[in-house]
C-alpha positions as CSV (number, residue, x, y, z in Angstrom):
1,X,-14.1,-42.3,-8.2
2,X,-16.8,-43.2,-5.9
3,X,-20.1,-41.2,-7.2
4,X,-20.4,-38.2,-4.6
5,X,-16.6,-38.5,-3.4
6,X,-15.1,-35.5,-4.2
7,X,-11.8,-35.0,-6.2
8,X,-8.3,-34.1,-4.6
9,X,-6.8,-31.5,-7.3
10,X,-3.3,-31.1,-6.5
11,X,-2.5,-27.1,-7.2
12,X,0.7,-24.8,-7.2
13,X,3.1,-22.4,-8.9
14,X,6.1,-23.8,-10.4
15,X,9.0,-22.4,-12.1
16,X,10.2,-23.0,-15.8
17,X,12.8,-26.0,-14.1
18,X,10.0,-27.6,-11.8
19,X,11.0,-25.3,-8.6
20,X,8.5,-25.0,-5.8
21,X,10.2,-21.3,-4.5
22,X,7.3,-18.7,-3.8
23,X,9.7,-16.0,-4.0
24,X,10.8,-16.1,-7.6
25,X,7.1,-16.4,-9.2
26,X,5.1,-13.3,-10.6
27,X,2.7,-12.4,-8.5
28,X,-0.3,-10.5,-9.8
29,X,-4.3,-9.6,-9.7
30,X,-4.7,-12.1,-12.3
31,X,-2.9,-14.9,-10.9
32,X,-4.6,-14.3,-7.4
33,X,-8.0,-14.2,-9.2
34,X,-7.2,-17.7,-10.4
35,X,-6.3,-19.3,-7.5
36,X,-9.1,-17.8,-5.8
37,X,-11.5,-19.0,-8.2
38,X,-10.1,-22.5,-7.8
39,X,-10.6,-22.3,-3.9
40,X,-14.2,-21.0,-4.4
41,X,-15.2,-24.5,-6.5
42,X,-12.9,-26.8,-3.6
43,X,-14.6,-28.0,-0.5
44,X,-12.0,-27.2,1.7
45,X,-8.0,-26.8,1.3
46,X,-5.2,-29.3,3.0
47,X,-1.8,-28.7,3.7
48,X,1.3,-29.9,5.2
49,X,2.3,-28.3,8.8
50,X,5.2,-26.1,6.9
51,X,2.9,-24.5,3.9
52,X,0.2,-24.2,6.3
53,X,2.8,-22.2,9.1
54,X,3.6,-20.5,6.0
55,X,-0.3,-19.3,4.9
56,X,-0.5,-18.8,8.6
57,X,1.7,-16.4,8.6
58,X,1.0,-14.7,5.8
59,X,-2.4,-14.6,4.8
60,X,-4.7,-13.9,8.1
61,X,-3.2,-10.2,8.5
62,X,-3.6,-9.6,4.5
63,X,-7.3,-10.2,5.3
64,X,-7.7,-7.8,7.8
65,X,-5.6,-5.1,5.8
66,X,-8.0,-2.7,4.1
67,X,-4.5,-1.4,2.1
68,X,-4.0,-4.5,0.6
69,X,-4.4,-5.0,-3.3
70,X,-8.1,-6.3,-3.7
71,X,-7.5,-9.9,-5.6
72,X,-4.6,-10.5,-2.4
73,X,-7.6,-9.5,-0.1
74,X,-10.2,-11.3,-1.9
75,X,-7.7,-14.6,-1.5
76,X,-7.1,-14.0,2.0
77,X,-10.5,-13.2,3.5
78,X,-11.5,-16.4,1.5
79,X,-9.0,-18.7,2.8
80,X,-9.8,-18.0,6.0
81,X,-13.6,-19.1,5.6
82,X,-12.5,-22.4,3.9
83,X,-12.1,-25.1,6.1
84,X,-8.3,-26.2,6.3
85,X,-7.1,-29.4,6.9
86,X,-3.5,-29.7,8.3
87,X,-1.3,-32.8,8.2
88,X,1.3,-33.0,11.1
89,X,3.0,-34.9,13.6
90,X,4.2,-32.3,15.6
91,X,1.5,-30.1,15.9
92,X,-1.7,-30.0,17.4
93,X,-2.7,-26.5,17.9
94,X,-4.1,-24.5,14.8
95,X,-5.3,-21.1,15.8
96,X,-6.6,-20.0,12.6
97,X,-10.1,-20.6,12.2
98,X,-12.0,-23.3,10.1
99,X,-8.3,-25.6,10.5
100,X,-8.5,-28.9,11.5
101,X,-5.6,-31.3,12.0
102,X,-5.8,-34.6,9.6
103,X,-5.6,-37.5,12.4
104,X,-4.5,-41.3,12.0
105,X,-3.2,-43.1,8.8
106,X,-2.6,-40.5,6.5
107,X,-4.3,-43.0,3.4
108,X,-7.2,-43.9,5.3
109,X,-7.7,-39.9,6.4
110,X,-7.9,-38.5,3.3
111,X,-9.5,-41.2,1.8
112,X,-12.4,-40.6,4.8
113,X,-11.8,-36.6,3.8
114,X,-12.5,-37.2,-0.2
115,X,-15.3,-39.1,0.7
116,X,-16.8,-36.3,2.9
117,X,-16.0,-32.8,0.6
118,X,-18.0,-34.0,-2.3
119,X,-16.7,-30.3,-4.1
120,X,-13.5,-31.7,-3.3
121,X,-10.0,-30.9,-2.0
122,X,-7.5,-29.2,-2.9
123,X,-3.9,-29.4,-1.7
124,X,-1.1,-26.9,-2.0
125,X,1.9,-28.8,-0.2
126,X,4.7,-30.1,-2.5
127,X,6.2,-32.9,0.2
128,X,2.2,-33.8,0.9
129,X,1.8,-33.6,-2.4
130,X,4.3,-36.3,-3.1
131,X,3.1,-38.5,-0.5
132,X,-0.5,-38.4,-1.6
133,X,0.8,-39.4,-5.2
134,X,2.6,-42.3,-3.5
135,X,-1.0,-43.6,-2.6
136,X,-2.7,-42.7,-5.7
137,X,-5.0,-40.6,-4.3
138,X,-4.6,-37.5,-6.6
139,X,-7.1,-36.9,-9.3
140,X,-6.6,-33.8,-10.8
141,X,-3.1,-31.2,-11.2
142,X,-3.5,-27.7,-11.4
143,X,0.5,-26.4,-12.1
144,X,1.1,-22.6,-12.7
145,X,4.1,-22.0,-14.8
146,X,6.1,-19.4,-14.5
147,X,8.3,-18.1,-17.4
148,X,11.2,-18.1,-14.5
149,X,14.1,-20.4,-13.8
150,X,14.9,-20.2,-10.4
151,X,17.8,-22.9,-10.2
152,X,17.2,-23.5,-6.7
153,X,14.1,-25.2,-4.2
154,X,12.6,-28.3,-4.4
155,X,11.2,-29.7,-6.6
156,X,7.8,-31.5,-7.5
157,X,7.8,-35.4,-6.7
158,X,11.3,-36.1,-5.8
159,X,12.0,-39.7,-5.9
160,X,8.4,-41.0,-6.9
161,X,8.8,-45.2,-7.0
162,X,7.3,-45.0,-10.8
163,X,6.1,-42.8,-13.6
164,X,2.6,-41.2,-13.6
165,X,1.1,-40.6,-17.4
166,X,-1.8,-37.6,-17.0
167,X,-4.2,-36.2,-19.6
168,X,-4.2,-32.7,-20.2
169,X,-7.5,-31.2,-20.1
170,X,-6.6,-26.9,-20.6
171,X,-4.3,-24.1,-20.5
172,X,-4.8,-21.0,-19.5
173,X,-2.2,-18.3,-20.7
174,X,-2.4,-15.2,-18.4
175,X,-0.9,-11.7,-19.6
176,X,2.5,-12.2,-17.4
177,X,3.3,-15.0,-19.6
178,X,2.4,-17.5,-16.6
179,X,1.1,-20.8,-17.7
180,X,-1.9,-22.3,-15.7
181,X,-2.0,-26.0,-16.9
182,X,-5.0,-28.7,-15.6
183,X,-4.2,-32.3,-15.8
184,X,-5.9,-35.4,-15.1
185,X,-5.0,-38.6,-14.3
186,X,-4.8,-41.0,-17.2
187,X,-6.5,-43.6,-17.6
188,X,-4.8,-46.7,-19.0
């Protein structure tokens, strides 16, 4: 890594059997905390169109609602200060503040994006996720395990040409029984 580049950490919640489904994970102050805490030390957050349309629908009103739990809150008012970069094709228009559409060759962009967010990026889109891997521009994995098998979703880096070896760096063991792992690449 270029000195002054920042790092893209790849972050998400995944079940027991390697489902990316939203619905099935427990959802808690403590888990909310986290992923808020790892937003506050990222530069700015990226997404494919369909998890950003997802956040987008979700997560502006929560920030606005003064009846929402407080870490939900915290997250929401917080991701909509961070600046959000959005990779699609078929959409130009993002509404939300602080978003910004990636443009051009997906390898050169987030290359040029790495390069500019020295406290680094961090990317929440499975199918993004997968392509960025393709490239080898991931440095870091952040993967929440929930004690859950949901036998059903996608799943994390379906079809990958070869095998990736990482180095784990923590855990984290919150009181739900989720696991918060943190991997690094490996260095051969």
């Amino acid at each position: 890594m270029v000195h002054g580049m920042g790092r893209l950490t790849f972050g998400i919640n995944v079940t027991l059997d390697g489902c990316v489904d939203h619905t099935v994970g427990i959802v808690d102050d403590e888990l909310h905390d986290f992923w808020t805490r790892l937003m506050d030390h990222s530069g700015a957050m990226l997404f494919g169109r369909h998890t950003y349309e997802l956040m987008e629908g979700a997560w502006p009103a929560v920030a606005r609602d003064e009846t929402a739990p407080r870490a939900m809150r915290e997250w929401a008012r917080k991701l909509e200060a961070k600046a959000k970069y959005v990779v699609s094709s078929s959409r130009s228009d993002f509404p939300w503040q602080n978003t910004i559409r990636v443009e051009g060759d997906l390898r050169e962009a987030i290359v040029a994006l790495k390069a500019a967010t020295e406290r680094g990026v961090l990317v929440g889109a499975p199918k993004l996720a997968a392509a960025l891997e393709a490239f080898g521009l991931i440095d870091e994995y952040r993967l929440v395990v929930h004690p859950v098998i949901a036998g059903r979703g996608p799943t994390l880096f379906h079809g990958l040409p070869s095998a990736r070896r990482l180095e784990l760096l923590s855990t984290q063991r919150f009181a739900s029984g989720v696991q918060a792992l943190h991997f690094r690449c490996a260095t051969a």
